[in-house]
C-alpha positions as CSV (number, residue, x, y, z in Angstrom):
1,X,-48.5,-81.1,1.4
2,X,-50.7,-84.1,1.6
3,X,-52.5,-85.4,-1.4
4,X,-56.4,-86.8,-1.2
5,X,-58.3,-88.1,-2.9
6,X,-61.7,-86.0,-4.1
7,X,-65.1,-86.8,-5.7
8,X,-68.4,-88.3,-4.0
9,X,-66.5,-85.9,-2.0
10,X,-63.4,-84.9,0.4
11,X,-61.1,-86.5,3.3
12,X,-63.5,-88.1,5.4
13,X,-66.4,-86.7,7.5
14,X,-64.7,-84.6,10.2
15,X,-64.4,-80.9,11.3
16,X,-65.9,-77.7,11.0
17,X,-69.7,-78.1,10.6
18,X,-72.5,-75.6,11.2
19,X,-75.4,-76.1,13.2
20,X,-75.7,-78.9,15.6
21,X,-77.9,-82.3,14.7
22,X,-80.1,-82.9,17.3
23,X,-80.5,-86.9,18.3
24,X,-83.5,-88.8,17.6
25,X,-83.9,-89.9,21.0
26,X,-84.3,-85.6,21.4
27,X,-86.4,-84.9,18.4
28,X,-88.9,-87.7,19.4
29,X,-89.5,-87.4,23.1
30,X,-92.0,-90.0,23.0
31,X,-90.2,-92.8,21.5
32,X,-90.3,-95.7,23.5
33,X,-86.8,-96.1,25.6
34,X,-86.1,-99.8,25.3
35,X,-82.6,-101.1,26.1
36,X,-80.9,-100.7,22.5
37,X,-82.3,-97.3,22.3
38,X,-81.0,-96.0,25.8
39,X,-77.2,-97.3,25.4
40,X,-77.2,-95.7,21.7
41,X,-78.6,-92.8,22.3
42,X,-76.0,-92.5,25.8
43,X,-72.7,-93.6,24.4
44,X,-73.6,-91.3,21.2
45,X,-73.8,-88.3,23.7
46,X,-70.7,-89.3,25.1
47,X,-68.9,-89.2,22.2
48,X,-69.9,-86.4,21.0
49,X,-69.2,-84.1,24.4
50,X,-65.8,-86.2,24.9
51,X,-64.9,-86.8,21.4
52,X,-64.2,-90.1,22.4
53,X,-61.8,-91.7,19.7
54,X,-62.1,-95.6,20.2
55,X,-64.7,-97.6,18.6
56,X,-67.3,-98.9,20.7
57,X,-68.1,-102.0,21.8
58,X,-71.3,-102.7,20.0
59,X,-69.3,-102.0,16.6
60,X,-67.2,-105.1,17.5
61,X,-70.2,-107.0,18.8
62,X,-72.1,-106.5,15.6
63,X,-69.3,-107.4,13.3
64,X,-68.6,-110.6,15.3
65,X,-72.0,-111.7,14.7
66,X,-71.7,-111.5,10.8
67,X,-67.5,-112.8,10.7
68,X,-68.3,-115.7,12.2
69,X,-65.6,-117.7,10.4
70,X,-62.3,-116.8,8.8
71,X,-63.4,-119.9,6.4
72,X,-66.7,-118.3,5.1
73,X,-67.0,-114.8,4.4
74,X,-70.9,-113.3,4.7
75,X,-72.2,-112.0,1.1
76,X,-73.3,-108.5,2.8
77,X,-72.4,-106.4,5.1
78,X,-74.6,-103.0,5.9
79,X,-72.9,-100.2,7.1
80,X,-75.2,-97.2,8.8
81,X,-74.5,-93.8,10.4
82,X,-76.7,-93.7,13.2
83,X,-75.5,-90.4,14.5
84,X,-78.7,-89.1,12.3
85,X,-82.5,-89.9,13.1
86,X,-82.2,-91.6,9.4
87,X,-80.2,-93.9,10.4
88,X,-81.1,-94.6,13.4
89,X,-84.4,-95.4,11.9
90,X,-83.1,-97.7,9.1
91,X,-81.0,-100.1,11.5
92,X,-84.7,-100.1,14.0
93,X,-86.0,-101.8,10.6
94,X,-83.6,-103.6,9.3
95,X,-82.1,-105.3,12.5
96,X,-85.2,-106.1,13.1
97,X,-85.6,-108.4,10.2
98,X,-82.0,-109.5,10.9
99,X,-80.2,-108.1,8.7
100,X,-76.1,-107.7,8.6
101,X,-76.0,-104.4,10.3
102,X,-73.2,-102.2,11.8
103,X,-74.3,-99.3,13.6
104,X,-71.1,-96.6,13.2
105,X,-71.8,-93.2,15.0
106,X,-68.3,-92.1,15.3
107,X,-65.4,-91.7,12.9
108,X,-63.5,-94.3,14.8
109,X,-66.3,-97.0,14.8
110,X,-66.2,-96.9,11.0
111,X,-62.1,-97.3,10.8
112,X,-62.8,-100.1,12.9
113,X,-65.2,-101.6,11.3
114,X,-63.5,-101.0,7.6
115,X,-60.1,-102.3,9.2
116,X,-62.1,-105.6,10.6
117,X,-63.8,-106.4,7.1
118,X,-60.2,-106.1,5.5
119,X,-58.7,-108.1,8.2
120,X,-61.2,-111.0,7.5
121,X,-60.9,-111.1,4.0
122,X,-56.9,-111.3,4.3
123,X,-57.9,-114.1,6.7
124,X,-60.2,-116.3,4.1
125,X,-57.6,-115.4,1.4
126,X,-54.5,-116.9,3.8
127,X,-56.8,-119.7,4.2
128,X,-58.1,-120.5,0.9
129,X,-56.6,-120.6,-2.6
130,X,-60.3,-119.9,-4.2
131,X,-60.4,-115.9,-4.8
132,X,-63.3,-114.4,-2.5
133,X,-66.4,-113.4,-3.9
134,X,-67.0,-109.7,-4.0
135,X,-68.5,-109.2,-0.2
136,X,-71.3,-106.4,-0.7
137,X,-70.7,-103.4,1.7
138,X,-73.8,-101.4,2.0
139,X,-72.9,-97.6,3.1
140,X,-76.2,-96.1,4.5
141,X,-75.9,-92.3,4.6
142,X,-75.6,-89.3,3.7
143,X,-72.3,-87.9,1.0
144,X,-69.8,-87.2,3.8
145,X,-70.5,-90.3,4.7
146,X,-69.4,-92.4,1.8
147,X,-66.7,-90.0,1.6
148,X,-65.2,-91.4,5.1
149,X,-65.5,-94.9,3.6
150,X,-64.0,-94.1,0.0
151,X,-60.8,-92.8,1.8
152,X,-60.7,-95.6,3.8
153,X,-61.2,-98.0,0.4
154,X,-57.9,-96.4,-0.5
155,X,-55.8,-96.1,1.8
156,X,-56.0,-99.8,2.4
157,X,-56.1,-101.2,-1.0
158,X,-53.3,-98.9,-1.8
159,X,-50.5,-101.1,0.1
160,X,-52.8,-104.1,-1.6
161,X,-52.3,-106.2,-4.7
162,X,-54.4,-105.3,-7.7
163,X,-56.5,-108.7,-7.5
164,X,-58.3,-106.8,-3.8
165,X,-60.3,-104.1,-6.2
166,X,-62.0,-107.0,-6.8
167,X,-62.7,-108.7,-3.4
168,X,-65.5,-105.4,-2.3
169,X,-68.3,-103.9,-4.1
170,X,-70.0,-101.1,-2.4
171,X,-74.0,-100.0,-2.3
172,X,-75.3,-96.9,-1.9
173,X,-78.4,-96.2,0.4
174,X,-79.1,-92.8,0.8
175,X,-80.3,-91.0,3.8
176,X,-80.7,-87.1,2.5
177,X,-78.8,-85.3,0.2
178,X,-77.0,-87.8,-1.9
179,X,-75.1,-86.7,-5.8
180,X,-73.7,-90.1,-5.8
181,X,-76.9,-91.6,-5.5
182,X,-78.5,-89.4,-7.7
183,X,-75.8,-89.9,-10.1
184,X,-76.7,-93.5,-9.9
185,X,-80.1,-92.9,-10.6
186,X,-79.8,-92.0,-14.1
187,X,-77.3,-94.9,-15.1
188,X,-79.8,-97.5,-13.3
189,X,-83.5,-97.3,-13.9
190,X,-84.1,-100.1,-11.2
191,X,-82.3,-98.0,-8.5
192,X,-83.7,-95.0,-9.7
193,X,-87.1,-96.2,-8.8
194,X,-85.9,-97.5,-5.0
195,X,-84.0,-94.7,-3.7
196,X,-84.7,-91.4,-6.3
197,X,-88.7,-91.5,-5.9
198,X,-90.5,-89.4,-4.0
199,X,-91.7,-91.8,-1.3
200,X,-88.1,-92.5,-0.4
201,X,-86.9,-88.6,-0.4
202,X,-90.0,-87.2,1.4
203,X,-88.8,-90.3,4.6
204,X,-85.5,-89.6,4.5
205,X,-84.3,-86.1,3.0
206,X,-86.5,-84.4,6.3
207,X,-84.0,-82.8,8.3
208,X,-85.7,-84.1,11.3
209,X,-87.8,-87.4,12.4
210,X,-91.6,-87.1,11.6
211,X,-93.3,-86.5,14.6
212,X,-96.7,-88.4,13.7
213,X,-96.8,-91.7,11.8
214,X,-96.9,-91.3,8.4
215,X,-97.5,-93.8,5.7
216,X,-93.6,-95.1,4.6
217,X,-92.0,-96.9,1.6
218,X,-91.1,-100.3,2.5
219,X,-88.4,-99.2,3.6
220,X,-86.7,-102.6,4.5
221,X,-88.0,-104.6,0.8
222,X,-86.5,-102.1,-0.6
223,X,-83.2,-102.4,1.0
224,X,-83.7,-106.2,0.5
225,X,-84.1,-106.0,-3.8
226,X,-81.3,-103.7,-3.8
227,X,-79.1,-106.2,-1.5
228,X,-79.7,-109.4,-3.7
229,X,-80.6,-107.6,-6.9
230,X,-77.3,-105.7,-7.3
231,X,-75.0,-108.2,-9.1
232,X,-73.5,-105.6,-11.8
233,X,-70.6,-103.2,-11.2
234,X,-69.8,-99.3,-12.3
235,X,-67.0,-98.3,-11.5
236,X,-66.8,-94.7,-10.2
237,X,-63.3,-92.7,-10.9
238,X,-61.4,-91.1,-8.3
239,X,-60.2,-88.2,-8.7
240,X,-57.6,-86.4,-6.3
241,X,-57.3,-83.1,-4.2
242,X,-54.9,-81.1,-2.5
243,X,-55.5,-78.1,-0.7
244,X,-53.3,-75.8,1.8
245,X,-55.0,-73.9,4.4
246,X,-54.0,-72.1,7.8
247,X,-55.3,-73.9,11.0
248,X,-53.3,-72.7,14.3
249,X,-53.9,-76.6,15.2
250,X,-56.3,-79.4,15.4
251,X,-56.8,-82.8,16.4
252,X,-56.0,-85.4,13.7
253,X,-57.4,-88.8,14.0
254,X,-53.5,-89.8,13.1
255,X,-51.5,-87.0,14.2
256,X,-51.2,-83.4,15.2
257,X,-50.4,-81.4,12.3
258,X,-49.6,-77.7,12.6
259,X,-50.4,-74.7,10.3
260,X,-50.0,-74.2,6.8
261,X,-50.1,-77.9,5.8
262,X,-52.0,-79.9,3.0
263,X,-55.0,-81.8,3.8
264,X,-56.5,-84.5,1.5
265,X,-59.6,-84.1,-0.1
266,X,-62.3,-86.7,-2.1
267,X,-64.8,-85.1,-4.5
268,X,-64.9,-81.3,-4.1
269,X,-67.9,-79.3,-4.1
270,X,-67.8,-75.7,-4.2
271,X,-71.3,-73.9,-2.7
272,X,-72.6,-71.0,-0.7
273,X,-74.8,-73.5,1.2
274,X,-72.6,-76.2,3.0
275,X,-74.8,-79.0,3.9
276,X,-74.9,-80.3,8.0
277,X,-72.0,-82.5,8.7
278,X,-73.5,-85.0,11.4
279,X,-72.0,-85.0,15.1
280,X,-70.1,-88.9,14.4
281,X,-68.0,-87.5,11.8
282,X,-67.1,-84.0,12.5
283,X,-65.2,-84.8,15.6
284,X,-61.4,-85.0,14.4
285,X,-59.7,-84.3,11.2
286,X,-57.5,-87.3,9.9
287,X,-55.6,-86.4,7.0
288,X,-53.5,-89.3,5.9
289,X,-50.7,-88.7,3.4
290,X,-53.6,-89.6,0.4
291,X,-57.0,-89.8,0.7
292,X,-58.8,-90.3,-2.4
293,X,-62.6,-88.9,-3.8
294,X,-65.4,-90.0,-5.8
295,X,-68.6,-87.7,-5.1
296,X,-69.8,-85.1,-7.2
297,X,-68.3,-81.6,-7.1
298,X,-66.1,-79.1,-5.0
299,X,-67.0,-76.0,-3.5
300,X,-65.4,-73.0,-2.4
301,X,-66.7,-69.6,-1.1
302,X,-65.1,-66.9,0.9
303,X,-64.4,-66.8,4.8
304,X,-66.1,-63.3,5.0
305,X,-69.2,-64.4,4.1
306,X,-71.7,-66.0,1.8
307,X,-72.5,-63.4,0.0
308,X,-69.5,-62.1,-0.5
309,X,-67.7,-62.3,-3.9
310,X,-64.3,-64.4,-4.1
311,X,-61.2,-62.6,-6.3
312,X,-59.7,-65.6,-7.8
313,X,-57.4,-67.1,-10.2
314,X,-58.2,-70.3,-11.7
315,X,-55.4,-71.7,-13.7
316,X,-56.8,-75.3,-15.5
317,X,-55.6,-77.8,-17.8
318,X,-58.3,-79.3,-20.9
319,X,-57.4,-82.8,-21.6
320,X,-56.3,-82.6,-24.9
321,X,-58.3,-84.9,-28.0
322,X,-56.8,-87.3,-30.3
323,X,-55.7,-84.6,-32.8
324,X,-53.9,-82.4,-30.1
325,X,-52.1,-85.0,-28.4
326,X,-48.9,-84.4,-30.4
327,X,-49.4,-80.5,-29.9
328,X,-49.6,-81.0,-26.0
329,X,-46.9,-83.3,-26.1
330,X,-44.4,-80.8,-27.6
331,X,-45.9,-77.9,-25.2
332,X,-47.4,-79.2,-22.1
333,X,-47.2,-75.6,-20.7
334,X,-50.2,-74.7,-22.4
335,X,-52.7,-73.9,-20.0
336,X,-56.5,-71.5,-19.6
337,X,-56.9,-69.1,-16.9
338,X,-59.8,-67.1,-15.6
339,X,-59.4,-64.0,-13.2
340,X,-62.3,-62.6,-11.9
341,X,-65.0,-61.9,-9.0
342,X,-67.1,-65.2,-8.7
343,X,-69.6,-65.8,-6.7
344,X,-69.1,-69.6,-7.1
345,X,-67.2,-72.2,-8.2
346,X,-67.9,-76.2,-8.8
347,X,-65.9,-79.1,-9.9
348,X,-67.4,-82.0,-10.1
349,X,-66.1,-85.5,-11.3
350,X,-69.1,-87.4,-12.0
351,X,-70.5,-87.2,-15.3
352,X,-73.0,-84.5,-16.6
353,X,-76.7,-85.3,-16.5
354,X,-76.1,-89.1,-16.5
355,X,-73.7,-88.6,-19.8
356,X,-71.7,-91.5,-20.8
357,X,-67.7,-90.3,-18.9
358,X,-65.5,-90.0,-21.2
359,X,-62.2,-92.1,-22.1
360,X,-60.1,-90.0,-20.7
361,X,-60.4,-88.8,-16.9
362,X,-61.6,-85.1,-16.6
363,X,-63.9,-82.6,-14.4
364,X,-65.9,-80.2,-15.0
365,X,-66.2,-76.7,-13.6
366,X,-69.2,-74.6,-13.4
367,X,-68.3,-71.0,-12.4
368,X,-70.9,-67.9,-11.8
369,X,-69.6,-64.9,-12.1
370,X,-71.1,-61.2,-11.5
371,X,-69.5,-58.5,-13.3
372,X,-70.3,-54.6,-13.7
373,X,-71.0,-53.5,-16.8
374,X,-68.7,-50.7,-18.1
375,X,-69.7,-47.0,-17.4
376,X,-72.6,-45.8,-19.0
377,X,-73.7,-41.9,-19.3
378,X,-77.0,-40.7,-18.2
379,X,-77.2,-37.2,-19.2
380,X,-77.6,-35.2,-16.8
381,X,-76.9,-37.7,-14.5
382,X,-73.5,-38.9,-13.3
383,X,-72.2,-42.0,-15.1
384,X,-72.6,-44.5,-12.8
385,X,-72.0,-48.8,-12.9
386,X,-74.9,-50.5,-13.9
387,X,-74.9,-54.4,-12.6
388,X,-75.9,-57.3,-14.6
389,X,-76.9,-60.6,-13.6
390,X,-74.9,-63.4,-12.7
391,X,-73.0,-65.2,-15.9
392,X,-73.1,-68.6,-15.9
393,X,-70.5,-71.1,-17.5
394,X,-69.6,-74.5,-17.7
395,X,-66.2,-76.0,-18.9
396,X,-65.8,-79.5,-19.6
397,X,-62.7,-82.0,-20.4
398,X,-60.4,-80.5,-17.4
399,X,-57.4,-82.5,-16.3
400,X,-55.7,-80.3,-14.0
401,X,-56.8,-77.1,-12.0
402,X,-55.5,-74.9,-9.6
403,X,-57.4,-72.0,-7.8
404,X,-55.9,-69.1,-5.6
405,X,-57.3,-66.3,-4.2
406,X,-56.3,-62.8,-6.0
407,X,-54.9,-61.4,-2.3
408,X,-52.8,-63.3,-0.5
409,X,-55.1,-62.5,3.0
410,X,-58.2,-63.8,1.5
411,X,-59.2,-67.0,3.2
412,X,-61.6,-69.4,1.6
413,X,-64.3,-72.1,3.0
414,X,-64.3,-75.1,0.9
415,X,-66.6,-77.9,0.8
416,X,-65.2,-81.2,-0.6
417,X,-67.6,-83.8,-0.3
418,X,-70.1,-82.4,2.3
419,X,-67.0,-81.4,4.6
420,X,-66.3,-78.0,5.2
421,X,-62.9,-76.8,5.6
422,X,-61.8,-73.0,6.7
423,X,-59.0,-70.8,6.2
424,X,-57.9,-72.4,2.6
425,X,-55.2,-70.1,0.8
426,X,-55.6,-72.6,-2.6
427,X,-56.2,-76.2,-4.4
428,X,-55.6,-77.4,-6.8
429,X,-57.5,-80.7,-8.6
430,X,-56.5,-83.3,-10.6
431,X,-58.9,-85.5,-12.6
432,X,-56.7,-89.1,-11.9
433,X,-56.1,-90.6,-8.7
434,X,-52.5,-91.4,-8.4
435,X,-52.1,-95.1,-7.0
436,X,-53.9,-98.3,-8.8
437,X,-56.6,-97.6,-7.0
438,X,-58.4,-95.3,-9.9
439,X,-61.9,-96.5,-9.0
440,X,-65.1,-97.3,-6.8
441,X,-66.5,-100.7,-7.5
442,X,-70.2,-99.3,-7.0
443,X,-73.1,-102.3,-6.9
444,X,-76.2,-101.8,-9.2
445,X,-78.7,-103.8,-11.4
446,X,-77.1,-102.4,-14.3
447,X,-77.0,-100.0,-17.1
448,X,-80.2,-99.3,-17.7
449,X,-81.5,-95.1,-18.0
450,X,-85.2,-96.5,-18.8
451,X,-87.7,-93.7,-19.4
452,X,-86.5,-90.6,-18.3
């Protein structure tokens, strides 16, 4: 059983999506077909028919260009998926004001670049005794995204020193759905007012590219004030995941793995309407022995349909307060359990409505429930069930939690961090990451909620 990491969402972006994202050189027929857009637009149809698993060449180029020295390390580094139309539009703009870009459109491209950016700062560090200043890494995407680059974060700093949580801060652009980002947003008023406005959602949340001009946020200023402007730090806790499903076999970017085993998951987010995975990072499953989270919440929902109802236990652990330490201490069986029909379930490991997180690390869990009231008698009519609405409820303060379905057939579909994974028989969450690394270095102006 393999242990991930979950929050801002789960392993990385790979497998099992629904739908098909079409590529902006498709959606906009009458884009002009220079050079740059012709190679990108053929080597990201090649990967995606092939599922080619080596980084391209232009990832390698690009990086090149902005490592220039194992002396000198650049103060920014922006990382986009352009296996969307969003991103493929951002790196048009920002490359060309020369900016640092790195165009990733496969799963391997961003291991390869993640792996080069550690490799050069091990290089400055063996080659200077100053410590490095924090190198801004820019992740332009959408959650699953972010999510491939938070397990990479961990992975390598695990097997690192505790002086390298230091050496990377991390920015978040968002191109669509984003709870990270609009986590962010109420914590950071200046941020809030780049990237949670209007302007910027009605650009970028479109599922496809506008087909006439329309009047845009300066896109590429805005980019700029966020990249200079961001000198502060939050750190985002990661949380960790574990979940066993049945797979007769797939292709791991690491391994083959065979039925019935773990895979690691980042932020879990349980829903009955997955979001679309993009082609680049649905193509293989790596599941390294941890893989850590930071996203928002974790959803589950049964196999046999959306609709459907899920029989499940959900055994959980509250943190306990100051004045039940002792109590939990002497019986640290103690633990809450709900049986029932849901018809969701969502853990999430970001804070409440902006709220200040708490000292010690918990989720929360919002589960909706539908339920039949008992029989009632309408004379002269037969008794009969009379269904209510949905019941809502949220618990806070969790530490541990472990959910399995009520029959042992029943398979769920579970979508950590805007990756969907099938056949799940049960998870089970746990508030702390495991290893050192605990957090996310996240970049932002500061802590400012201004007026809401």
């Amino acid at each position: 059983m393999n242990r991930c990491f979950y929050q801002s969402s789960p392993p990385s972006f790979f497998l099992w999506r629904r739908g098909r994202s079409t590529s902006l050189k498709e959606r906009q027929p009458s884009r002009p077909q220079n050079e740059r857009a012709n190679s990108l637009d053929n080597e990201r149809s090649l990967d995606t028919r092939c599922h080619l698993q080596i980084p391209r060449k232009t990832v390698y180029d690009q990086l090149n260009h902005i490592l220039v020295s194992d002396n000198h390390l650049p103060d920014s580094i922006i990382l986009i998926n352009t296996s969307d139309w969003q991103g493929q539009y951002l790196s048009d703009l920002l490359q060309n004001h020369h900016l640092p870009v790195v165009c990733t459109c496969t799963t391997a491209d961003i291991q390869a670049a993640f792996n080069t950016i550690v490799s050069r700062i091990q290089r400055f560090c063996n080659c200077n005794s100053q410590t490095p200043v924090p190198i801004k890494i820019a992740v332009a995407g959408a959650q699953h995204y972010l999510s491939a680059v938070l397990r990479l974060f961990v992975d390598h700093l695990s097997h690192k020193t505790p002086d390298w949580l230091g050496y990377m801060r991390f920015l978040i652009i968002p191109l669509g759905a984003h709870p990270v980002s609009k986590y962010l947003g109420t914590i950071d008023y200046r941020y809030n007012s780049l990237f949670q406005d209007a302007a910027w959602r009605d650009l970028f949340h479109k599922p496809e590219a506008p087909v006439v001009a329309q009047e845009n946020p300066d896109v590429v200023s805005r980019v700029t004030q966020y990249m200079v402007g961001a000198n502060g730090a939050h750190q985002l806790p990661i949380a960790e995941a574990m979940l066993t499903y049945k797979q007769k076999r797939y292709f791991s970017f690491h391994h083959f793995r065979d039925s019935d085993d773990a895979a690691p998951l980042s932020s879990s987010l349980l829903s009955s309407t997955p979001p679309q995975v993009s082609p680049a990072l649905k193509e293989a499953s790596p599941t390294p022995p941890s893989s850590p989270s930071i996203n928002t919440s974790f959803c589950a929902y049964s196999s046999g349909g959306q609709a459907e109802l899920m029989g499940l236990q959900v055994d959980y652990w509250v943190a306990p307060t100051e004045r039940k330490k002792d109590v939990e201490k002497r019986d640290s069986s103690s633990k809450n359990t709900l049986k029932c029909n849901f018809r969701s379930l969502q853990v999430s490991r970001l804070p409440l409505g902006g709220a200040e997180p708490s000292l010690q690390p918990t989720m929360s869990m919002t589960v909706v429930t539908k339920e039949k009231n008992k029989k009632v008698m309408f004379l002269p009519k037969k008794s009969k069930d009379k269904e209510v609405e949905s019941k809502s409820q949220v618990i806070e303060g969790i530490s541990r939690l472990i959910c399995t379905a009520k029959h042992q057939q029943t398979m769920l579909r579970v979508l950590i961090d805007g990756v969907e994974w099938n056949d799940v028989k049960f998870f089970q969450l746990a508030a702390q990451w495991s290893s050192h690394v605990k957090h996310f270095p996240i970049g932002i102006f500061g802590h400012t909620k201004g007026p809401y």
